[in-house]
N, CA, C and O atoms as CSV, one atom per row, in Angstrom:
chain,resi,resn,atom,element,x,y,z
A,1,UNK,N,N,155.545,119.019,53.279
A,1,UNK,CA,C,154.470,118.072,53.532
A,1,UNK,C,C,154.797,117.193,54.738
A,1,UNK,O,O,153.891,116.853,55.499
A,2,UNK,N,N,155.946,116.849,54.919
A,2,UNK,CA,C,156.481,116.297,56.256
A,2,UNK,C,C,156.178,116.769,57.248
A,2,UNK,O,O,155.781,116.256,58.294
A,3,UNK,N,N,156.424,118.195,56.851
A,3,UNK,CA,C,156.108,118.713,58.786
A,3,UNK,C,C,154.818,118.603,59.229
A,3,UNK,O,O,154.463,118.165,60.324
A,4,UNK,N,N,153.712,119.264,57.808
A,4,UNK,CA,C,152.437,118.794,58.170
A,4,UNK,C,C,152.087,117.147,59.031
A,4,UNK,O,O,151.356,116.885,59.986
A,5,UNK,N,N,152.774,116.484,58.373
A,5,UNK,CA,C,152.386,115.192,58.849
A,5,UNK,C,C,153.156,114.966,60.261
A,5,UNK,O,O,152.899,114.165,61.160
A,6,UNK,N,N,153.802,115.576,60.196
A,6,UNK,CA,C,154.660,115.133,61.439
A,6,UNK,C,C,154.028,115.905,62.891
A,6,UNK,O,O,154.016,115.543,64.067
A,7,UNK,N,N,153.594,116.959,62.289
A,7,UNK,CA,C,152.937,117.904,63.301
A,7,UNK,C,C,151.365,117.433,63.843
A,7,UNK,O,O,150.780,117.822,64.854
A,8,UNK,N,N,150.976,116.614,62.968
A,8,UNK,CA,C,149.502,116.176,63.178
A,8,UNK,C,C,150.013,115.044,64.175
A,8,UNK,O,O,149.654,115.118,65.350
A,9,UNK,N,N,151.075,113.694,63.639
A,9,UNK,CA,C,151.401,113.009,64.847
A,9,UNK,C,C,151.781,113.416,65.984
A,9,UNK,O,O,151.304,112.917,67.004
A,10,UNK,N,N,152.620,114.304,66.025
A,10,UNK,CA,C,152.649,115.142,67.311
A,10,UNK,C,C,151.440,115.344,68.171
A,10,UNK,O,O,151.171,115.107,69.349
A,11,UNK,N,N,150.870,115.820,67.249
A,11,UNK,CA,C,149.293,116.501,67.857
A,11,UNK,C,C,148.593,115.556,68.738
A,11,UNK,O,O,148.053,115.794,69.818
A,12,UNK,N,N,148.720,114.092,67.899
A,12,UNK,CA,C,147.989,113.156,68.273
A,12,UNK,C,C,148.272,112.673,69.366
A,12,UNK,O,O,147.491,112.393,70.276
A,13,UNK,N,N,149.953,112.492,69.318
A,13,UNK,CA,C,150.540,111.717,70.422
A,13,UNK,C,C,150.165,112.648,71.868
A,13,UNK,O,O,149.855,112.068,72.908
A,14,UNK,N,N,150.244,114.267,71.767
A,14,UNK,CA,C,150.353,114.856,72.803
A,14,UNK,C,C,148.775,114.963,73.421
A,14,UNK,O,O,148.574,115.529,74.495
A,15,UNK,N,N,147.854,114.455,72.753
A,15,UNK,CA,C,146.365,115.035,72.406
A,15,UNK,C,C,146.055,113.570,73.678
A,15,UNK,O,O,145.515,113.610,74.783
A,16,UNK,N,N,146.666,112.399,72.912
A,16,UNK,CA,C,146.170,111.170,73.941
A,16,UNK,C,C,146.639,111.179,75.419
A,16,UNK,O,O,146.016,110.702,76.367
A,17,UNK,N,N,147.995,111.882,75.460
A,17,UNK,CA,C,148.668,111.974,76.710
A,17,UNK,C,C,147.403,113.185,77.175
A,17,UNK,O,O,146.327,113.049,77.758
A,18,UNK,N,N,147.927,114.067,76.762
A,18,UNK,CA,C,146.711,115.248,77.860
A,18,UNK,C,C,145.353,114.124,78.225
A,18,UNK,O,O,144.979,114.104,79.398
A,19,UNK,N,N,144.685,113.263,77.272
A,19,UNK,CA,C,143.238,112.724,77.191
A,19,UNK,C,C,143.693,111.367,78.519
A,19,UNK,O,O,142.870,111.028,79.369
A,20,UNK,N,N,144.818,110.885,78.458
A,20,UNK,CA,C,145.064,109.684,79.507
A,20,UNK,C,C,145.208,110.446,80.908
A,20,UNK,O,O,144.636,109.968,81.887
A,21,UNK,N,N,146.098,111.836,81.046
A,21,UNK,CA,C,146.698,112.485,82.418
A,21,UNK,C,C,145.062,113.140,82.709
A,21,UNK,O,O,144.893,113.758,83.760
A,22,UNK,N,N,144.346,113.038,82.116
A,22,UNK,CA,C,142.890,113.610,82.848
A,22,UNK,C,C,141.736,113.184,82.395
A,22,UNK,O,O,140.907,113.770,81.698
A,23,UNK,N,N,141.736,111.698,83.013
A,23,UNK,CA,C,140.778,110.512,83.128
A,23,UNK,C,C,139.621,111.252,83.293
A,23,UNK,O,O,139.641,112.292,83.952
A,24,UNK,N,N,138.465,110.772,82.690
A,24,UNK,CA,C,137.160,111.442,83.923
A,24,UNK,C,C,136.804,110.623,85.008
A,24,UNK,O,O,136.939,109.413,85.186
A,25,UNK,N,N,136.344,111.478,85.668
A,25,UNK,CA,C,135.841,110.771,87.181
A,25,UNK,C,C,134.698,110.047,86.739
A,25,UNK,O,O,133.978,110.488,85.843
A,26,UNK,N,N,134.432,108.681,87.461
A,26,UNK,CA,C,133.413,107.816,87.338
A,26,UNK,C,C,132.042,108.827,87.621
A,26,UNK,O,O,132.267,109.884,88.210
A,27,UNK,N,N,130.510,108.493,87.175
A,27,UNK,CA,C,129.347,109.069,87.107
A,27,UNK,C,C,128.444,108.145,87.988
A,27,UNK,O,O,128.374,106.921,87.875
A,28,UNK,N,N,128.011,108.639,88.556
A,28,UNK,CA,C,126.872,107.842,89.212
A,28,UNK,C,C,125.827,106.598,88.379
A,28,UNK,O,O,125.361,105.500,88.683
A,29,UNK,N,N,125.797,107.533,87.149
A,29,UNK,CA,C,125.225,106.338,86.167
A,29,UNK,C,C,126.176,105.149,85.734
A,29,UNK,O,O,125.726,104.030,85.490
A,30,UNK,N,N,127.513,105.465,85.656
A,30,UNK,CA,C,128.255,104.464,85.449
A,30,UNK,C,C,127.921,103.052,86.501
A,30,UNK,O,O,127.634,101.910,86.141
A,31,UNK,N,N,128.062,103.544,87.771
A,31,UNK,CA,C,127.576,102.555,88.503
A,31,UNK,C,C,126.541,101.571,88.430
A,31,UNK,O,O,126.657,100.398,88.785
A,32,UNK,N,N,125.373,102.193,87.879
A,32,UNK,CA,C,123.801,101.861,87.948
A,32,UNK,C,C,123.792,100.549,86.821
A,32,UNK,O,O,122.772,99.863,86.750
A,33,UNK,N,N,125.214,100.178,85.774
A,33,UNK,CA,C,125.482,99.954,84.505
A,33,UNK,C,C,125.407,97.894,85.293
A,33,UNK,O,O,125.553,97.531,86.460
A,34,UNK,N,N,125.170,97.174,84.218
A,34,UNK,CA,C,125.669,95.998,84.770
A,34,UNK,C,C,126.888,95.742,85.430
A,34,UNK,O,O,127.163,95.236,86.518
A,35,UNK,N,N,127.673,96.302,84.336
A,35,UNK,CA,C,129.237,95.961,84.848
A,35,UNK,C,C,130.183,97.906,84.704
A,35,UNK,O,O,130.574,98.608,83.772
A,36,UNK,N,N,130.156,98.010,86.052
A,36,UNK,CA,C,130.291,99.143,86.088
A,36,UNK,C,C,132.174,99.460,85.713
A,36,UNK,O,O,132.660,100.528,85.342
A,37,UNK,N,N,132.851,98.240,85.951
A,37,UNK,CA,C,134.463,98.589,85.370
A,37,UNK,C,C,134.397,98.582,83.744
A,37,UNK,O,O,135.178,99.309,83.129
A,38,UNK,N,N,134.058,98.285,83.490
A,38,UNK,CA,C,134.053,98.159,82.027
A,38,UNK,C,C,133.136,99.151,81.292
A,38,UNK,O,O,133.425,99.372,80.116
A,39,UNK,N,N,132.012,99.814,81.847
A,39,UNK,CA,C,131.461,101.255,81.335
A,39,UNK,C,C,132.534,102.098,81.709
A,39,UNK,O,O,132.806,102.819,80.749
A,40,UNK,N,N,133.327,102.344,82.765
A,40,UNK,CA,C,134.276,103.542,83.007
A,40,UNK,C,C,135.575,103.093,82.199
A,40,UNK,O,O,136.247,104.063,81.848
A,41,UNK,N,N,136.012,102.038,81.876
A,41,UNK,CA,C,137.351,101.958,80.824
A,41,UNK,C,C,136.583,102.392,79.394
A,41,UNK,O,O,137.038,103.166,78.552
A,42,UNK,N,N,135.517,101.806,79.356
A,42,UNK,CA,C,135.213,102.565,77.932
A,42,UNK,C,C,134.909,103.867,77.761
A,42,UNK,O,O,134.906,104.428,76.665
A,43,UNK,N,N,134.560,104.558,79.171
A,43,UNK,CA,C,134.571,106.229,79.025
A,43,UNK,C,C,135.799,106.736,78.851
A,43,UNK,O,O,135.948,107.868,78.393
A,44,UNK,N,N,137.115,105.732,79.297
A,44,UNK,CA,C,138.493,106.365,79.438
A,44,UNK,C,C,138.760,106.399,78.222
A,44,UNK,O,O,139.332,107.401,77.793
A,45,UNK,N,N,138.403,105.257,77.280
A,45,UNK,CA,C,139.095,105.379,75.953
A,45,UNK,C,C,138.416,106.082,75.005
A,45,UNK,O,O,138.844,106.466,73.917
A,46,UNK,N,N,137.707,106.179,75.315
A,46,UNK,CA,C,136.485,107.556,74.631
A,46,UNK,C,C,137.249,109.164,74.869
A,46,UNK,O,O,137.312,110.068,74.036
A,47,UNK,N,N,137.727,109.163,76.134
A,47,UNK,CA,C,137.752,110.346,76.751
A,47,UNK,C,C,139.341,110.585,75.886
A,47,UNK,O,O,139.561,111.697,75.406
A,48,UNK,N,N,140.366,109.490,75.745
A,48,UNK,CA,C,141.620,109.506,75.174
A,48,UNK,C,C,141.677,109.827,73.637
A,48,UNK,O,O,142.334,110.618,72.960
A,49,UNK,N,N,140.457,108.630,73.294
A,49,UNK,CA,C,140.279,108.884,71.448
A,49,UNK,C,C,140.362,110.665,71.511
A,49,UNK,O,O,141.424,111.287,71.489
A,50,UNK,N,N,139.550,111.035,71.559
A,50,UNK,CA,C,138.405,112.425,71.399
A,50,UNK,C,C,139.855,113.374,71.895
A,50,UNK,O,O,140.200,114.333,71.205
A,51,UNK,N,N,140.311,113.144,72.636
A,51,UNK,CA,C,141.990,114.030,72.788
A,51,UNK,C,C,142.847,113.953,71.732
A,51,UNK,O,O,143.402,114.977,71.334
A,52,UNK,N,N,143.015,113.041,71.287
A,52,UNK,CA,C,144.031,112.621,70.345
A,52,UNK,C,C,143.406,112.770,68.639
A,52,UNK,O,O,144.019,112.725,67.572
A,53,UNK,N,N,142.583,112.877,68.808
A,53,UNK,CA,C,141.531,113.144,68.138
A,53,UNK,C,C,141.686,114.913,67.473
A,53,UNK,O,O,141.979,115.228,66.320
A,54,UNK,N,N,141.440,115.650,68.405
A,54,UNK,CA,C,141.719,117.149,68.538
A,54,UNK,C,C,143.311,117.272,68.360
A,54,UNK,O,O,143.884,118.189,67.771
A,55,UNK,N,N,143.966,116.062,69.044
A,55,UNK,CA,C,145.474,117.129,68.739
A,55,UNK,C,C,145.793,116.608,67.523
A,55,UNK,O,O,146.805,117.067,66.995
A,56,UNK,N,N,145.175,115.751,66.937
A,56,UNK,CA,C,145.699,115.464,65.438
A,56,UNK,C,C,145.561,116.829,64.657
A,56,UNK,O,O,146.435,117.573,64.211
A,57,UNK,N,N,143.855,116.942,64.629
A,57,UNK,CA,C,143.225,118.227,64.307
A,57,UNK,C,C,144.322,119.163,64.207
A,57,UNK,O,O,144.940,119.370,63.162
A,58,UNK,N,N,144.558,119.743,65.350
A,58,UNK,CA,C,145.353,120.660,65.603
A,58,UNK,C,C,146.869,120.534,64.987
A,58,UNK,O,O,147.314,121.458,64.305
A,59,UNK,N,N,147.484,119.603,65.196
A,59,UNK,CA,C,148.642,119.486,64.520
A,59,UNK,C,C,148.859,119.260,62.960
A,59,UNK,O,O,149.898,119.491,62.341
A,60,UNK,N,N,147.580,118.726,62.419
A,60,UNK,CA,C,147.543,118.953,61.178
A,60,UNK,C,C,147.227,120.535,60.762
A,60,UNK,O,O,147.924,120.868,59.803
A,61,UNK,N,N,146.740,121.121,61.029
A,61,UNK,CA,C,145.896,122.527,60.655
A,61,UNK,C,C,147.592,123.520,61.006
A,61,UNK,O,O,147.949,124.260,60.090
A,62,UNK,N,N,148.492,123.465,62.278
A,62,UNK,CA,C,149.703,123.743,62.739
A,62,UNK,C,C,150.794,123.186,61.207
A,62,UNK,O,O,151.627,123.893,60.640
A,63,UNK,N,N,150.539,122.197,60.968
A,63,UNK,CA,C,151.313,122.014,59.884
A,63,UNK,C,C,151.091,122.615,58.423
A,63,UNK,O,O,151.843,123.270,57.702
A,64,UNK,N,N,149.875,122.188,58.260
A,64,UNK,CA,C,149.511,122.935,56.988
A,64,UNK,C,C,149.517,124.725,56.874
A,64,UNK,O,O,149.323,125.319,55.813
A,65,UNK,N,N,149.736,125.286,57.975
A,65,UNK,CA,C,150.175,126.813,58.173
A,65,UNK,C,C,151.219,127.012,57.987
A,65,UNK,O,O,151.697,127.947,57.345
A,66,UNK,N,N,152.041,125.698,58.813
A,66,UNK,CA,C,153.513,126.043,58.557
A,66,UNK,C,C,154.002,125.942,57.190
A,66,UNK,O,O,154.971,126.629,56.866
A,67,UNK,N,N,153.362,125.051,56.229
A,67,UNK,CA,C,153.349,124.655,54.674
A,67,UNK,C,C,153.192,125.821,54.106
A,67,UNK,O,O,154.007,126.288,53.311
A,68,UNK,N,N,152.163,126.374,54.453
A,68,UNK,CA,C,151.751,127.772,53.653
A,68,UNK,C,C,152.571,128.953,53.933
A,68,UNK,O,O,152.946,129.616,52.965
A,69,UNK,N,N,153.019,129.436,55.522
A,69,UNK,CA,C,153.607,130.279,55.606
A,69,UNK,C,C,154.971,130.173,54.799
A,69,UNK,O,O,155.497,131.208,54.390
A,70,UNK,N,N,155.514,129.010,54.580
A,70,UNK,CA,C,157.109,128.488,53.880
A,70,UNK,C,C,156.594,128.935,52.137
A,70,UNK,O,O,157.093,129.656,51.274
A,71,UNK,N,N,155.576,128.232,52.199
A,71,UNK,CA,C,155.323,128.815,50.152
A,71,UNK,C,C,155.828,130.578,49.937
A,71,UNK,O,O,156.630,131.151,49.200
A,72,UNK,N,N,154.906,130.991,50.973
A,72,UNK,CA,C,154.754,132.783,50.435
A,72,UNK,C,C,155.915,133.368,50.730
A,72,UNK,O,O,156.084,134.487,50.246
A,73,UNK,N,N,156.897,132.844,51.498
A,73,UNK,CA,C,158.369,133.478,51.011
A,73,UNK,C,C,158.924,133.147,49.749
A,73,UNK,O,O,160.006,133.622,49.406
């Protein structure tokens, strides 16, 4: 059950790094916004959640395989 869990933090931690190393580029609509720095930090942390987000996903689903493959021996 550890690894599961440990593998989902993994997931997460590596999920936000990939989601921070590839910011999105500002949108033309961002601009058009009142305050256009503060619509693009909130796309960044949107763009980071939603990474970290997936590598949890993933590292949980990676763990719980690894759980299962360890039972059936």
């Amino acid at each position: 059950m550890n690894k599961a869990i440990g593998l989902g933090l993994v997931g997460a931690l590596v999920g936000a790094g990939v989601g921070f190393l590839t910011k999105p580029q500002p949108a033309l609509s961002m601009l058009a916004t009142a305050d256009p720095d503060a619509t693009y930090q909130s796309a960044i942390v949107s763009h980071i959640a939603i990474y970290a987000v997936v590598g949890l996903v993933v590292g949980a689903v990676l763990g719980a395989m690894t759980l299962l493959a360890g039972k059936a021996r």
